[in-house]
N, C-alpha and C positions, 0 to 999 in steps of 0.2 A: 687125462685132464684137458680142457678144453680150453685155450689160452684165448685172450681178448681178440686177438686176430682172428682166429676160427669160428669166434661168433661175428664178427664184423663180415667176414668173405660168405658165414652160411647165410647172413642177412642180407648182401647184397646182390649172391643167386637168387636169393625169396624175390627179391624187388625184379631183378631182369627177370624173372620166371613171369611174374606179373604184367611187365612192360610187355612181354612177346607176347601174353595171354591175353590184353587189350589191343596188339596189331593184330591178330586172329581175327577177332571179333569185329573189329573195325572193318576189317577186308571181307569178312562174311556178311556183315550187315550192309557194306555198298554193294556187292553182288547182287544181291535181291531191293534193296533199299532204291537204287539211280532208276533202275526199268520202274519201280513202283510208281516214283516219283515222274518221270514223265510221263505213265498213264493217268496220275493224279493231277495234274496240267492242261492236258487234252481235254476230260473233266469239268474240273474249272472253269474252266472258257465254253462251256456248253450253255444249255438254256434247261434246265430239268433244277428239278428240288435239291438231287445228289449234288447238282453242278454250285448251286448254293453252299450244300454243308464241304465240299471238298473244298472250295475257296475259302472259305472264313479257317479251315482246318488249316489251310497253308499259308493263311498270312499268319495265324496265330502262331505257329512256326517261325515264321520270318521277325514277328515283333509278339509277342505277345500278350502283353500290357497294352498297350495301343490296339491290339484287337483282338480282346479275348475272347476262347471261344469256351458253348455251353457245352460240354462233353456229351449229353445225354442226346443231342443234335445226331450225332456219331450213330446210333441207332436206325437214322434213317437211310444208311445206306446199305446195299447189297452186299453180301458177304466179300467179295473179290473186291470191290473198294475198301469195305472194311479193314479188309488183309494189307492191303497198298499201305491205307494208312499208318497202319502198327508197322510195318518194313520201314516208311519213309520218320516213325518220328524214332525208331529203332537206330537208325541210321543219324539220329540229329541229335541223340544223346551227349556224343559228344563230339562235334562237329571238327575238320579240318577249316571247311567252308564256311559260310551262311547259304542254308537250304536255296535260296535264289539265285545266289552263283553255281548251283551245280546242272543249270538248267543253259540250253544256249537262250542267248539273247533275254535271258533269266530279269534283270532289273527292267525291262521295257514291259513285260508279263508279269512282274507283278504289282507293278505302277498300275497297268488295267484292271490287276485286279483289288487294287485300294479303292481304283473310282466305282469298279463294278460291286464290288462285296465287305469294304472299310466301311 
């Protein structure tokens, strides 16, 4: 028979099982997620249509409500930004950061890119 304590310690293996199954994920999703994220930067700061929709994609990241973006926009880009993108918003699900501090020199970039693409 299964006393209250062996339900409390089987429930809170389930919880740590879960806690180390979200640092997994966490740690897989910035492996791929940071490199995304700095090619979607470089990007941004360009002069092209893509360089449009990745900016308004990252500040909508950064604030979202103050600068939302049309998702269907998303379509205009190349399949390998496309990918960036789904890794960098993969990665911002649930943030340690704010997407801008994982960037160097990240709030001076994306200040330019409020003037350029806000």
């Amino acid at each position: 028979m299964q006393t209250d304590i062996d339900k409390d310690i089987a429930a809170l293996e389930q919880v740590w099982q879960q806690v180390n199954e979200c640092q997994r994920h966490r740690e897989a999703v910035s492996r791929s997620g940071l490199p995304a994220l700095a090619r979607l930067v470089v990007v941004a700061q360009g002069h092209s249509g893509q360089s449009a929709v990745v900016g308004r994609f990252l500040l909508g990241l950064y604030n979202g409500p103050e600068y939302p973006l049309d998702l269907t926009s998303l379509r205009a880009l190349d399949l390998e930004l496309h990918n960036d993108c789904l890794a960098v918003l993969a990665m911002d699900w649930s943030p340690e950061r704010e997407v801008h501090e994982l960037i160097e020199n990240g709030p001076a970039i994306w200040r330019a890119f409020v003037k350029r693409w806000g």
